[in-house]
Jmol script that loads the backbone (N, CA, C; Angstrom):
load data "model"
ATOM      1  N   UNK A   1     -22.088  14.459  -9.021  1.00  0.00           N
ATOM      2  CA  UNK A   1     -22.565  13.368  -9.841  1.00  0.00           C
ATOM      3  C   UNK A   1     -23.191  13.915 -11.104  1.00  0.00           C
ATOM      4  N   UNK A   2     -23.750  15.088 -10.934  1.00  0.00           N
ATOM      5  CA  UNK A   2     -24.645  15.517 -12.539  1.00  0.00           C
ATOM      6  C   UNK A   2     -23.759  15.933 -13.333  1.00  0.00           C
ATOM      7  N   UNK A   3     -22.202  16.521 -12.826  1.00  0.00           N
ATOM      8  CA  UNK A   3     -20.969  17.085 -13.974  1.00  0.00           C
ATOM      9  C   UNK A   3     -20.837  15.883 -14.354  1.00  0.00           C
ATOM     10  N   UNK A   4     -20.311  14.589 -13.811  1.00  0.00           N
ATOM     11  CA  UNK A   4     -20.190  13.092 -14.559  1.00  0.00           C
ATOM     12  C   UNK A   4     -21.344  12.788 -15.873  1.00  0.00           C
ATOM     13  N   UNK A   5     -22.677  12.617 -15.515  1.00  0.00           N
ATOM     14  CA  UNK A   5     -23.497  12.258 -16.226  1.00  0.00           C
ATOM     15  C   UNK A   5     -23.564  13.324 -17.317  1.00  0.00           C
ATOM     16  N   UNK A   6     -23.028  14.364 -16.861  1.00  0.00           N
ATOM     17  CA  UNK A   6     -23.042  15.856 -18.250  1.00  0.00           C
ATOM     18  C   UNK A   6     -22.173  15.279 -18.980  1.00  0.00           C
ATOM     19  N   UNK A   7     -21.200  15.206 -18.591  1.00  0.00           N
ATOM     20  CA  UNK A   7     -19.744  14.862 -19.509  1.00  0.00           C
ATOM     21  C   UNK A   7     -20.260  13.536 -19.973  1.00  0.00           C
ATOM     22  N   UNK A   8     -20.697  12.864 -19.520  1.00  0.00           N
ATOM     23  CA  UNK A   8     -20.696  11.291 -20.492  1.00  0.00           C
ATOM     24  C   UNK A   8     -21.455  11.423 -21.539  1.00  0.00           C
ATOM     25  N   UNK A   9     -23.027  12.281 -21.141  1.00  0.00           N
ATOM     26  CA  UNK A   9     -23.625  12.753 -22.307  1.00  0.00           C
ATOM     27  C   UNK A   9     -23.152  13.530 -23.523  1.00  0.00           C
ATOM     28  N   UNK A  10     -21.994  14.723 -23.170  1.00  0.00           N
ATOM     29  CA  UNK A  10     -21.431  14.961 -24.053  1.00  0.00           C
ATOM     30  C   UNK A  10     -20.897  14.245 -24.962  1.00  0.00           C
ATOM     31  N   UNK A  11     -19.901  13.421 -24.346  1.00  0.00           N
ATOM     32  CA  UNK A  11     -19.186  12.353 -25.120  1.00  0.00           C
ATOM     33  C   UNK A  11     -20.154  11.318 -25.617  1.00  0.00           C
ATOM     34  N   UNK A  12     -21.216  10.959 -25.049  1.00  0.00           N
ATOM     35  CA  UNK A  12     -22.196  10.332 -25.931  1.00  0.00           C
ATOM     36  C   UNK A  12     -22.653  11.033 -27.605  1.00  0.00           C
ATOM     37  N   UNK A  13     -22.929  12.639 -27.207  1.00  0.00           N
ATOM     38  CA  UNK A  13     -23.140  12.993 -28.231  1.00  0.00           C
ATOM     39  C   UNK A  13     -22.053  13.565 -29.170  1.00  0.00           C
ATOM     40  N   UNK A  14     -21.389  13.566 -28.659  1.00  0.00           N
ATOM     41  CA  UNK A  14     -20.036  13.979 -29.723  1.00  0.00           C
ATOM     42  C   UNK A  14     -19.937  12.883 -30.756  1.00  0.00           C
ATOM     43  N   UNK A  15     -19.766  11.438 -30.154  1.00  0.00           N
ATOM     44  CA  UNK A  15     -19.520  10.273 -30.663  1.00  0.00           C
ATOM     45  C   UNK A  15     -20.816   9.690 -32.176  1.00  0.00           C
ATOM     46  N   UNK A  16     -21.578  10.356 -31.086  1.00  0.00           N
ATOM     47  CA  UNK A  16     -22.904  10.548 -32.048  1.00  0.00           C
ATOM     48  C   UNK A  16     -22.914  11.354 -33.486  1.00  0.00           C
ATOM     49  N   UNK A  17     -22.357  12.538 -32.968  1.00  0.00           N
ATOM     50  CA  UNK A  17     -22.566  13.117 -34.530  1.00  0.00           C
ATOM     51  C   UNK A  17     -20.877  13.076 -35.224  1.00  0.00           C
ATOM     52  N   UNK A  18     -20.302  12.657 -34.652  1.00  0.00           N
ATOM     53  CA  UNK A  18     -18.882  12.293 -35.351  1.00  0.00           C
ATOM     54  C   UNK A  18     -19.274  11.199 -36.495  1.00  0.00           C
ATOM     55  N   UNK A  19     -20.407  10.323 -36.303  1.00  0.00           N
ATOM     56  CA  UNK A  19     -20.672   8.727 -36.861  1.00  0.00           C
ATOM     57  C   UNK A  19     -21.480   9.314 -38.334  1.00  0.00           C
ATOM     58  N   UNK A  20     -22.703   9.945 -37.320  1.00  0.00           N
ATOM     59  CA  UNK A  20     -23.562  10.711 -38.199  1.00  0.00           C
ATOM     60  C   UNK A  20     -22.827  11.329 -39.398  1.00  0.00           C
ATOM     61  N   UNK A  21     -21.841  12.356 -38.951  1.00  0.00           N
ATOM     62  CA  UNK A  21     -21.150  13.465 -39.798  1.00  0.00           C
ATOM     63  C   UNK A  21     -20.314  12.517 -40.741  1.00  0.00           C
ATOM     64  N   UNK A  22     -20.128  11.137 -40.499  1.00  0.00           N
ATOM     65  CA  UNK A  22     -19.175  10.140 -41.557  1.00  0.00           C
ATOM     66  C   UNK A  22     -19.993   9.907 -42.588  1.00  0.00           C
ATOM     67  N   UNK A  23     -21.116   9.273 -41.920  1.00  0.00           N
ATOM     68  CA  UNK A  23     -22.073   8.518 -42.522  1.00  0.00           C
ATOM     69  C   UNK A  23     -23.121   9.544 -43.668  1.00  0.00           C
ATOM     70  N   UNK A  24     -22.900  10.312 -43.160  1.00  0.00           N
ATOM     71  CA  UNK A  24     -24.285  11.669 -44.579  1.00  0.00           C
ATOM     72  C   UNK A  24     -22.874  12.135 -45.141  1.00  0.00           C
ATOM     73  N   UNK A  25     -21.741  12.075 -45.459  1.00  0.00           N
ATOM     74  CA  UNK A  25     -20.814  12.923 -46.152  1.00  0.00           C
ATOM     75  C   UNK A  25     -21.241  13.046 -47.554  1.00  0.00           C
ATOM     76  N   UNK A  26     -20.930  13.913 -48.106  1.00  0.00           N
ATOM     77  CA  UNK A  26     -21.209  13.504 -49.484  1.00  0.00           C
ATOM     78  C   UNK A  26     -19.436  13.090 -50.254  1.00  0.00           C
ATOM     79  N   UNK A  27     -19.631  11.804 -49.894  1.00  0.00           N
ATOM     80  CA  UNK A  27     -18.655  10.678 -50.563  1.00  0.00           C
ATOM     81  C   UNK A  27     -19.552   9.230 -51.040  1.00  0.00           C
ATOM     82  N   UNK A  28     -18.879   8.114 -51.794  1.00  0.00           N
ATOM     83  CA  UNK A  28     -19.365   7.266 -52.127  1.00  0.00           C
ATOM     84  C   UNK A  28     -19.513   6.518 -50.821  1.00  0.00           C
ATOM     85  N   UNK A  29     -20.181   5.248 -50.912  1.00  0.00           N
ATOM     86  CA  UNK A  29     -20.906   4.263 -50.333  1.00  0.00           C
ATOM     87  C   UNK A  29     -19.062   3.573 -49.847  1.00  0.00           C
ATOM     88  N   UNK A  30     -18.461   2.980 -50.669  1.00  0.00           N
ATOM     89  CA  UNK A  30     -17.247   2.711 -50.840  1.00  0.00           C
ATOM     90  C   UNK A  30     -16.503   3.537 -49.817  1.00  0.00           C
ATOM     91  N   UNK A  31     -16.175   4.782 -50.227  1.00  0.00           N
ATOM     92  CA  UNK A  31     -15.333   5.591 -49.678  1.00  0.00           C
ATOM     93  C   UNK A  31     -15.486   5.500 -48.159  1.00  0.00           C
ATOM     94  N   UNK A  32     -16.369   6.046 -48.081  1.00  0.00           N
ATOM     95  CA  UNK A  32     -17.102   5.924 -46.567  1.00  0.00           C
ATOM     96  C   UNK A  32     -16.148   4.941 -46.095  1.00  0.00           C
ATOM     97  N   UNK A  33     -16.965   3.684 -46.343  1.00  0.00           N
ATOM     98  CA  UNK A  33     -16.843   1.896 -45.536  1.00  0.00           C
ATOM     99  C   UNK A  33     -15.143   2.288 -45.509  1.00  0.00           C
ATOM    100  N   UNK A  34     -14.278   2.763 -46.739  1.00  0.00           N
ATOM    101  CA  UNK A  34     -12.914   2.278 -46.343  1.00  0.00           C
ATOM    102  C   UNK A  34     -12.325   3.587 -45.399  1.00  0.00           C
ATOM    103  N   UNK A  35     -12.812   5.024 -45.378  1.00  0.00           N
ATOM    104  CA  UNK A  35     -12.752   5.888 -44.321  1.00  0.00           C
ATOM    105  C   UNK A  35     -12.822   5.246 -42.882  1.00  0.00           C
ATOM    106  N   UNK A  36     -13.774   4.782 -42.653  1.00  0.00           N
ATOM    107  CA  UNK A  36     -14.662   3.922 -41.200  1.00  0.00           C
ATOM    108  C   UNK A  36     -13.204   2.884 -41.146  1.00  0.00           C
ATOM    109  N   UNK A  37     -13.021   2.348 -41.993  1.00  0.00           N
ATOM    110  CA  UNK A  37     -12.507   0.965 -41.992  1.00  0.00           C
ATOM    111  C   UNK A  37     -11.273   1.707 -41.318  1.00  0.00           C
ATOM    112  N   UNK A  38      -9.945   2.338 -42.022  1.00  0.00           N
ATOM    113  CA  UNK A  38      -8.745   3.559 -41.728  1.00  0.00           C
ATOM    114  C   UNK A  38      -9.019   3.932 -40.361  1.00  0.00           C
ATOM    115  N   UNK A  39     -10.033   4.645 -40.403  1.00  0.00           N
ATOM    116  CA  UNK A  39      -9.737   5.173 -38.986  1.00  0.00           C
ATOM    117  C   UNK A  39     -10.186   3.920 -37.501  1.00  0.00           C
ATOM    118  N   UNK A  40     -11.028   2.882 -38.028  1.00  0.00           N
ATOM    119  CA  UNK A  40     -10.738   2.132 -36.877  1.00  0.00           C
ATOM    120  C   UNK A  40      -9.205   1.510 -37.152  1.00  0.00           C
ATOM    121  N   UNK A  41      -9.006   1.526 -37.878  1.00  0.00           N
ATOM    122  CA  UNK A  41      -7.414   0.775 -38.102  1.00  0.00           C
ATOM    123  C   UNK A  41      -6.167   1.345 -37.102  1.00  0.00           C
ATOM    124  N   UNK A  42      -6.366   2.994 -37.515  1.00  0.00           N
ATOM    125  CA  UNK A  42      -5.399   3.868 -36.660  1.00  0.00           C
ATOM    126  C   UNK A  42      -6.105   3.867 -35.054  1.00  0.00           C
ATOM    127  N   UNK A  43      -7.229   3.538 -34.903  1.00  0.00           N
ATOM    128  CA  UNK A  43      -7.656   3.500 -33.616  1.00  0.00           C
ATOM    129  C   UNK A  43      -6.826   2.511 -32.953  1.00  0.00           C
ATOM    130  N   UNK A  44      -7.440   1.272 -33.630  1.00  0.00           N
ATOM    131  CA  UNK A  44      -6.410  -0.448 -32.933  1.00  0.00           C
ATOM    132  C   UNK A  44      -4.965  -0.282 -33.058  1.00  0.00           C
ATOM    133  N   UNK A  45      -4.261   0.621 -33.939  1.00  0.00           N
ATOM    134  CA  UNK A  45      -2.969   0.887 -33.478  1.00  0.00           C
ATOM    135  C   UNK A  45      -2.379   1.745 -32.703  1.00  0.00           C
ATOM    136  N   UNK A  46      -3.047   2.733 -32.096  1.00  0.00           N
ATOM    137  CA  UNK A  46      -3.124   3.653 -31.442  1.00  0.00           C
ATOM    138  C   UNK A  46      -3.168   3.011 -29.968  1.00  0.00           C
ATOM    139  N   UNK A  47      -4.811   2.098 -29.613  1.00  0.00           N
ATOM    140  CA  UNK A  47      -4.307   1.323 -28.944  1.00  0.00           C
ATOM    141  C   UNK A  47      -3.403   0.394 -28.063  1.00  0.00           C
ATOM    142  N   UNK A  48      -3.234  -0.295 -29.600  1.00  0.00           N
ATOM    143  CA  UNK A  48      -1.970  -1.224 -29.282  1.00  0.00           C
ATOM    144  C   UNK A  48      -0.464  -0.423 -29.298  1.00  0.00           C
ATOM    145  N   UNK A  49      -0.468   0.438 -29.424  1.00  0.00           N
ATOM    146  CA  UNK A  49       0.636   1.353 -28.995  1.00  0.00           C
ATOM    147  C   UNK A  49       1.064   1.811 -27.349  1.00  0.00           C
ATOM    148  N   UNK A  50      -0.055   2.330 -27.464  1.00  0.00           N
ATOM    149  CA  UNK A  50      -0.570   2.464 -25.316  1.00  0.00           C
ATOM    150  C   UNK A  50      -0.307   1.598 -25.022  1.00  0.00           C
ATOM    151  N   UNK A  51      -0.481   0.341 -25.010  1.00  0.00           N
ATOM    152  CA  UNK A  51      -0.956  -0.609 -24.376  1.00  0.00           C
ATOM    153  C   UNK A  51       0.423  -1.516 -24.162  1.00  0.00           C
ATOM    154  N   UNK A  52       1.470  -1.119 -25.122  1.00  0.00           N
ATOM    155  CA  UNK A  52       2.594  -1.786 -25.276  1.00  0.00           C
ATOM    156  C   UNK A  52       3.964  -0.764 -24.360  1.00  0.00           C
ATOM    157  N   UNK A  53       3.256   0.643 -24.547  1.00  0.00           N
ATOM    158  CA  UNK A  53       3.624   1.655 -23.653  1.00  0.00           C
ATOM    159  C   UNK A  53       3.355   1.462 -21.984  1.00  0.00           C
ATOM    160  N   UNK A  54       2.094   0.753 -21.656  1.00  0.00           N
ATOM    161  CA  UNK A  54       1.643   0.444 -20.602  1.00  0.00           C
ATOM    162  C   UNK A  54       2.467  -0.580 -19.864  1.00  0.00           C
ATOM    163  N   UNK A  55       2.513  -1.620 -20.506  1.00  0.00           N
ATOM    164  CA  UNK A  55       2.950  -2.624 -20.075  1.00  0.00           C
ATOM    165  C   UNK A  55       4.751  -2.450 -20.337  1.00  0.00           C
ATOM    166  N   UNK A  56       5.641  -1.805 -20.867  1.00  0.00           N
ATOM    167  CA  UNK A  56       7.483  -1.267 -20.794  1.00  0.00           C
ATOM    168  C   UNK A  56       7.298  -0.456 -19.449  1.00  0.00           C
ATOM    169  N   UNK A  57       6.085   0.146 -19.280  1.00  0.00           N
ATOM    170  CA  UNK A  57       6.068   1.397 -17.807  1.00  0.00           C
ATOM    171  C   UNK A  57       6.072   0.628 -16.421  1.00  0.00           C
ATOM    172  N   UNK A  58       4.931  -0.468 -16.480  1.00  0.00           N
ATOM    173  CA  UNK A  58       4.689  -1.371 -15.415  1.00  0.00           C
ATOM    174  C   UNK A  58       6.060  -2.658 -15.400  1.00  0.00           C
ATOM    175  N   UNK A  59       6.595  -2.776 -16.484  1.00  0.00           N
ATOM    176  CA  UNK A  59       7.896  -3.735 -16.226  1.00  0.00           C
ATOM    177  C   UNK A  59       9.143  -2.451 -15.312  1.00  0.00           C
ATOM    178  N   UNK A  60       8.806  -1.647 -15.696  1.00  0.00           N
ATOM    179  CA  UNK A  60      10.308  -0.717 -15.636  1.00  0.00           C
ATOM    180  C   UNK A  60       9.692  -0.522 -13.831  1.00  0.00           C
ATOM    181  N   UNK A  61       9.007  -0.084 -13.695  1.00  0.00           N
ATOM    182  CA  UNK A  61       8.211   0.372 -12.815  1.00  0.00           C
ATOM    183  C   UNK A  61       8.399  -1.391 -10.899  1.00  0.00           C
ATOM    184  N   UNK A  62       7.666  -2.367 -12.111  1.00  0.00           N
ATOM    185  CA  UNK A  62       8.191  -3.722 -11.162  1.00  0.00           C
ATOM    186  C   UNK A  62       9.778  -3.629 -10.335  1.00  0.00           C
ATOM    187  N   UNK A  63      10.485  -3.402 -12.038  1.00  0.00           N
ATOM    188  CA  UNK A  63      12.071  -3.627 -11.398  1.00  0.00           C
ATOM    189  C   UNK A  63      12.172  -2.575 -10.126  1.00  0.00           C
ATOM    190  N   UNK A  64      12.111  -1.982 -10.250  1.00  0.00           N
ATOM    191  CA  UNK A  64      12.580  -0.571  -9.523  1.00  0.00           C
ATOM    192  C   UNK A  64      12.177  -1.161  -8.219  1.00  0.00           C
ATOM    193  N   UNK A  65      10.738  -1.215  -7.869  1.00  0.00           N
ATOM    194  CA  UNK A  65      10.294  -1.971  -6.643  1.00  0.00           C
ATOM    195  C   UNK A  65      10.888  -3.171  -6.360  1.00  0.00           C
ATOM    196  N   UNK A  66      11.241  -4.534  -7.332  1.00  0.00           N
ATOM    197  CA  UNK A  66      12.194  -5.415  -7.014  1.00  0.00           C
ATOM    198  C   UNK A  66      13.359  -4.401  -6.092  1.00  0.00           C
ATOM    199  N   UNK A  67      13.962  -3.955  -6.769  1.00  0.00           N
ATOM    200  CA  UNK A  67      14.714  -3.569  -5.934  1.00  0.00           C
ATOM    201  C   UNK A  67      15.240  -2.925  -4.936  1.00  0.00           C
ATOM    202  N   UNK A  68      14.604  -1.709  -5.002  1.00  0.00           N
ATOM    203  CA  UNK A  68      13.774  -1.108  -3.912  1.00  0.00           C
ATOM    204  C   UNK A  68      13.541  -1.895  -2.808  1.00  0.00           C
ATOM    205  N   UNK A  69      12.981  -2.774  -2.945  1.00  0.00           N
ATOM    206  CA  UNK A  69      12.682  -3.714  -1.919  1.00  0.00           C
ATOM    207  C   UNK A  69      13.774  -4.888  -1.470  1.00  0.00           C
ATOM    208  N   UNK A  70      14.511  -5.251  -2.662  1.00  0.00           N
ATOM    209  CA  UNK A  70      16.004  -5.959  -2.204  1.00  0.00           C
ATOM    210  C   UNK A  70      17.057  -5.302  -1.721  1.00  0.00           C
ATOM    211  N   UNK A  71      16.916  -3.774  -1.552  1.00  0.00           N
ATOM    212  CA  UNK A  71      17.789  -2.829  -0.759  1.00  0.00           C
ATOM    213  C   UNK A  71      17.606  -2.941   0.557  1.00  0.00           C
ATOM    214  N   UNK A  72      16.330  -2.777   1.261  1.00  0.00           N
ATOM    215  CA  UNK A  72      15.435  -2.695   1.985  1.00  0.00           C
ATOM    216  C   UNK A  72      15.945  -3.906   2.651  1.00  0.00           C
ATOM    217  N   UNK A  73      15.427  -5.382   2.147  1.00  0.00           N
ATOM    218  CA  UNK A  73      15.774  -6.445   2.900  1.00  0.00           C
ATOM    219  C   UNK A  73      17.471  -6.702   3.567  1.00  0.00           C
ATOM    220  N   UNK A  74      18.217  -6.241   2.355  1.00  0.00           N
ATOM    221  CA  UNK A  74      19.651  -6.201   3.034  1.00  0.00           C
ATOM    222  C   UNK A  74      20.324  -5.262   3.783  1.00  0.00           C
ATOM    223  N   UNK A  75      19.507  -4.072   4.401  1.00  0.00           N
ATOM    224  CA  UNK A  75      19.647  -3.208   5.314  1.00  0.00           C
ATOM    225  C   UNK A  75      19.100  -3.816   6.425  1.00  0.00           C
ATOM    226  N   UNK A  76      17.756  -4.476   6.311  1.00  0.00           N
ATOM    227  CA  UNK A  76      17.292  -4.824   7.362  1.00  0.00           C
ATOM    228  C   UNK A  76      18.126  -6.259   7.865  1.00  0.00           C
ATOM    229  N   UNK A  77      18.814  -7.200   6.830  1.00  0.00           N
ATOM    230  CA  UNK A  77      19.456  -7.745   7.562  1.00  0.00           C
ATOM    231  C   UNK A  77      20.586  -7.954   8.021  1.00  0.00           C
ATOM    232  N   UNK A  78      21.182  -6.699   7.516  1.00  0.00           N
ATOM    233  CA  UNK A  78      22.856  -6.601   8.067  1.00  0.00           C
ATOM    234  C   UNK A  78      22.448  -5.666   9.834  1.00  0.00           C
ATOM    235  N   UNK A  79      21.438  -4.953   9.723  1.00  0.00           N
ATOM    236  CA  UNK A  79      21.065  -4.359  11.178  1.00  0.00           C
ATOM    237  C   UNK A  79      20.750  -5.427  11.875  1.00  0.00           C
ATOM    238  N   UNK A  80      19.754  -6.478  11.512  1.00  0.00           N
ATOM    239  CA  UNK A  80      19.516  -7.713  12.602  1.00  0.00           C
ATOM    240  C   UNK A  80      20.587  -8.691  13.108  1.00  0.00           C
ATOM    241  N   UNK A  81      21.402  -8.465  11.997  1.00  0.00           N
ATOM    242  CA  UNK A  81      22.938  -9.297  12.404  1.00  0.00           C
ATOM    243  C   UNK A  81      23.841  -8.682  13.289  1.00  0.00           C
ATOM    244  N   UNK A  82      23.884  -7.374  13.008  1.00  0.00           N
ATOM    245  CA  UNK A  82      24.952  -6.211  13.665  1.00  0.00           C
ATOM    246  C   UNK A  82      23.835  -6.664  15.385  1.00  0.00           C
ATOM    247  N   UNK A  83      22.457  -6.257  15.509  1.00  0.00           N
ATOM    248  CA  UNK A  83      21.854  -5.909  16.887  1.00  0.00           C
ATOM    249  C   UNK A  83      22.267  -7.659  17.387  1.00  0.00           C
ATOM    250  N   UNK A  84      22.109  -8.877  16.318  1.00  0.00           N
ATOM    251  CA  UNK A  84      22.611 -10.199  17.028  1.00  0.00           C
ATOM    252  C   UNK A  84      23.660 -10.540  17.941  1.00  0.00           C
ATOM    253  N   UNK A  85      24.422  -9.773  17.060  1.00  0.00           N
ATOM    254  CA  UNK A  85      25.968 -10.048  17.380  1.00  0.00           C
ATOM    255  C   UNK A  85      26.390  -8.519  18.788  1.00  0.00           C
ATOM    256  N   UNK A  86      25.885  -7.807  18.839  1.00  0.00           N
ATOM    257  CA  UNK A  86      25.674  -6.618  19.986  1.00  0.00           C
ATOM    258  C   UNK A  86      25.020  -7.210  21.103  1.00  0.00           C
ATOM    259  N   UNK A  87      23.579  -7.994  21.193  1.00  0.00           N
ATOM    260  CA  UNK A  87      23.289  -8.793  21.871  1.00  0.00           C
ATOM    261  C   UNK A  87      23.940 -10.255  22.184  1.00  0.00           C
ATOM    262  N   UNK A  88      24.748 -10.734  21.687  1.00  0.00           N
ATOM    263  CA  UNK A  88      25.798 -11.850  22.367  1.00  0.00           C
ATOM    264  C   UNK A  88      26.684 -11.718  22.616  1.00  0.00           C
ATOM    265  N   UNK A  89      27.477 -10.304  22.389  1.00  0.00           N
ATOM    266  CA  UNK A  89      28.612  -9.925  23.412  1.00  0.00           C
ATOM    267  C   UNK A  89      28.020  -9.512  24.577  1.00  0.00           C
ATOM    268  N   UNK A  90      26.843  -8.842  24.577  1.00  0.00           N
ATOM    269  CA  UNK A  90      26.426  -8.488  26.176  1.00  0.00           C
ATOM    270  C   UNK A  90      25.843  -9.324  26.899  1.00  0.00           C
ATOM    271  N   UNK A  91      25.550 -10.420  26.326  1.00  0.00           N
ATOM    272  CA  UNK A  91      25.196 -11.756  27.480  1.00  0.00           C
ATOM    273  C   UNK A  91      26.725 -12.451  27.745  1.00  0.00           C
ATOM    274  N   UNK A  92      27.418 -12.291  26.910  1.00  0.00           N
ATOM    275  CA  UNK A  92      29.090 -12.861  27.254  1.00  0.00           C
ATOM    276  C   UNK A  92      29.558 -12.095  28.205  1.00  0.00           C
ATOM    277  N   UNK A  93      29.451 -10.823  28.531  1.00  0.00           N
ATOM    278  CA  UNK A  93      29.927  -9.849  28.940  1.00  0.00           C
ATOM    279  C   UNK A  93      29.369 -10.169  29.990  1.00  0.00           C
ATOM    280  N   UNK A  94      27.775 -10.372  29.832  1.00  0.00           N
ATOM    281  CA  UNK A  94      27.123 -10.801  31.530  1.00  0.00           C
ATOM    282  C   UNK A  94      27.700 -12.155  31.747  1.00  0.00           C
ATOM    283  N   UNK A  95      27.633 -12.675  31.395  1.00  0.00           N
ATOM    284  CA  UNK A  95      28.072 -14.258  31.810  1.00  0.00           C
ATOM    285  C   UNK A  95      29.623 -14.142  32.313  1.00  0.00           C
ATOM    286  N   UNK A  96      30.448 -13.241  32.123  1.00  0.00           N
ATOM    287  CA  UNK A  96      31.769 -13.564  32.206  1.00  0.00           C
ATOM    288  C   UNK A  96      31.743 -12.280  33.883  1.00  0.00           C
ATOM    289  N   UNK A  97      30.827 -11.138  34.393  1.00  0.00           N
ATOM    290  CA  UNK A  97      30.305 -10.382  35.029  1.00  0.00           C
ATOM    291  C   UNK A  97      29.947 -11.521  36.062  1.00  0.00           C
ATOM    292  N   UNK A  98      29.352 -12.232  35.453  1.00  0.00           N
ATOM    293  CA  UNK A  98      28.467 -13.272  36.999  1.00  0.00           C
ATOM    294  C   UNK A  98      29.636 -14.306  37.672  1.00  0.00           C
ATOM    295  N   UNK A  99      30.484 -14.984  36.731  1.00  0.00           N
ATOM    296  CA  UNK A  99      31.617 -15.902  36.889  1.00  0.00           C
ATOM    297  C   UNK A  99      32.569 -14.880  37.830  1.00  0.00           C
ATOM    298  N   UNK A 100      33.052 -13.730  37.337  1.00  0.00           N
ATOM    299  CA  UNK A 100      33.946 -12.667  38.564  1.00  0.00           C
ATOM    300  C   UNK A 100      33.077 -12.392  39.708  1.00  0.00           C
ATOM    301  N   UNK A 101      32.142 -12.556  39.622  1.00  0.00           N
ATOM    302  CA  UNK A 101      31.561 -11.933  40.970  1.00  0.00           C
ATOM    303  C   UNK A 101      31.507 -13.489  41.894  1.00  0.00           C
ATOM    304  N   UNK A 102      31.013 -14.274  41.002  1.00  0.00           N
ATOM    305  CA  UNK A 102      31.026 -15.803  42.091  1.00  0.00           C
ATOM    306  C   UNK A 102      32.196 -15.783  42.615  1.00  0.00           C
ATOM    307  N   UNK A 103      33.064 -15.802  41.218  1.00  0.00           N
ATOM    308  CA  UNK A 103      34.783 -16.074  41.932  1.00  0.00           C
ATOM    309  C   UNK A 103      35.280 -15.231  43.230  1.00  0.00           C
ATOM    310  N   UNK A 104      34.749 -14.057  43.382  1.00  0.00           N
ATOM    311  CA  UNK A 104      34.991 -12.889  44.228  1.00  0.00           C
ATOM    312  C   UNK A 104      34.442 -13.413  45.322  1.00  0.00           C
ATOM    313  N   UNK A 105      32.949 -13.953  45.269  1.00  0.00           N
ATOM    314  CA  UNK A 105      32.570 -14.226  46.268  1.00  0.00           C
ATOM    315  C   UNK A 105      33.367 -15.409  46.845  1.00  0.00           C
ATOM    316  N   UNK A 106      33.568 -16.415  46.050  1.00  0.00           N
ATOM    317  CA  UNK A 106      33.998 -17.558  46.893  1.00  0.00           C
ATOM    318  C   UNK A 106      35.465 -17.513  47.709  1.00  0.00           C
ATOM    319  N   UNK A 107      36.303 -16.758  46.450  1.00  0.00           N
ATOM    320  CA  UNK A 107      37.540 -16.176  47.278  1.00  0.00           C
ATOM    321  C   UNK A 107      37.382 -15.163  48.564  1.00  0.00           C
ATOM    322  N   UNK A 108      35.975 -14.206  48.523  1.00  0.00           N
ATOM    323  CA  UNK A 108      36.074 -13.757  49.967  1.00  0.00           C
ATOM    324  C   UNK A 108      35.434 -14.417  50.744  1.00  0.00           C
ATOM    325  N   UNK A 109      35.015 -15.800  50.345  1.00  0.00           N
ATOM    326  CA  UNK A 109      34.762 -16.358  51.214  1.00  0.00           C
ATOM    327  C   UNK A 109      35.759 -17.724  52.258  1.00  0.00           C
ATOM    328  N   UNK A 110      36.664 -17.435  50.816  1.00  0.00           N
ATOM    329  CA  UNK A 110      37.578 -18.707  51.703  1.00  0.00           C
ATOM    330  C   UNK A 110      38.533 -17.921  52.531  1.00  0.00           C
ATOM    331  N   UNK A 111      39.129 -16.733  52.066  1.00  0.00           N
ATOM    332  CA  UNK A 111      39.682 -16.097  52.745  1.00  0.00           C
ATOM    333  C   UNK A 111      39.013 -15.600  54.398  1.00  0.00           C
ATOM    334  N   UNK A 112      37.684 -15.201  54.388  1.00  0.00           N
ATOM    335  CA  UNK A 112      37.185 -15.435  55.952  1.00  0.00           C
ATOM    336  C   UNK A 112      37.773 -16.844  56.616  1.00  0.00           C
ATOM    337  N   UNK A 113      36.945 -17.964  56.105  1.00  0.00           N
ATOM    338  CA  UNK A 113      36.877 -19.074  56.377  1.00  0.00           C
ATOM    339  C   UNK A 113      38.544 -19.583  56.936  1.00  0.00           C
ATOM    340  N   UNK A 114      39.623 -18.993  56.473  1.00  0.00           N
ATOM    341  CA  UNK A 114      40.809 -19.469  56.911  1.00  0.00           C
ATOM    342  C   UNK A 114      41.315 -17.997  58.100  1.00  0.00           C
ATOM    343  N   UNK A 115      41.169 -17.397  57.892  1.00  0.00           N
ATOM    344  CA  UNK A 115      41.415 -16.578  59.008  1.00  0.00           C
ATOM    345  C   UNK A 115      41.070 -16.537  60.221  1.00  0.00           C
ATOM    346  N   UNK A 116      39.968 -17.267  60.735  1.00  0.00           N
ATOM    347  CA  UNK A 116      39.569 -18.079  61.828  1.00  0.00           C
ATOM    348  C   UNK A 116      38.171 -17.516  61.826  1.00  0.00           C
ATOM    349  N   UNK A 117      37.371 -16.798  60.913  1.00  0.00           N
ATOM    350  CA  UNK A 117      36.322 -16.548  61.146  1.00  0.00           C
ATOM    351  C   UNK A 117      35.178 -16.392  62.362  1.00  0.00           C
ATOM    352  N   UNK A 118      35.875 -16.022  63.492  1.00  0.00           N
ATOM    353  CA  UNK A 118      35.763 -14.604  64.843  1.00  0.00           C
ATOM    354  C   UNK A 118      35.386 -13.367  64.129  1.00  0.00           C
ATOM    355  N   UNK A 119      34.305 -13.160  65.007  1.00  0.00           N
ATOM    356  CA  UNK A 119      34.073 -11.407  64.621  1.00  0.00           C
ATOM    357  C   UNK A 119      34.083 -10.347  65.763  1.00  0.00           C
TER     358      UNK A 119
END
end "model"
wireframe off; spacefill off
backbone 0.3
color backbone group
């Protein structure tokens, strides 16, 4: 925490005698104000440069995740369709498993039943 509060002080005082060092120049009263004036100018465009940089990074940046993430969803739902359709052939498969085995049963059962069913 005291390297933070060092460094801010620095930059406090840097900022400090940067203002100072404008302000005692030996230039006119004039000069000065339109110096001050220039360099906040190139500041706010400097700014608004970043800032227009910021926001092309975070659009470019969105898409990518749009899609990224619309990849994502259509993997996940061609697998939930593929495991759907894997799971209703194997209940067909059981269902058509239970129907042969009844049938089996009932045919070995009629077949006892007519043979005179003596043991």
């Amino acid at each position: 925490m005291e390297e933070r509060s060092g460094f801010g002080y620095f930059l406090l005082g840097l900022g400090i005698g940067v203002a100072a060092g404008i302000l005692w120049a030996p230039r006119a009263g004039e000069e000065t104000r339109q110096l001050i004036a220039d360099k906040a100018g190139e500041g706010a465009d400097y700014l608004k440069a970043r800032t227009q940089e910021g926001k092309e990074y975070l659009r470019q940046r969105s898409e990518d995740l749009k899609g990224s993430a619309s990849d994502l969803y259509e993997k996940g739902r061609s697998t939930v369709a593929r495991h759907k359709e894997n799971l209703n052939a194997a209940v067909e498969a059981g269902k058509q498993a239970y129907r042969d085995a009844v049938s089996d049963i009932k045919t070995t059962g009629e077949s006892t039943s007519t043979s005179g069913g003596t043991v």
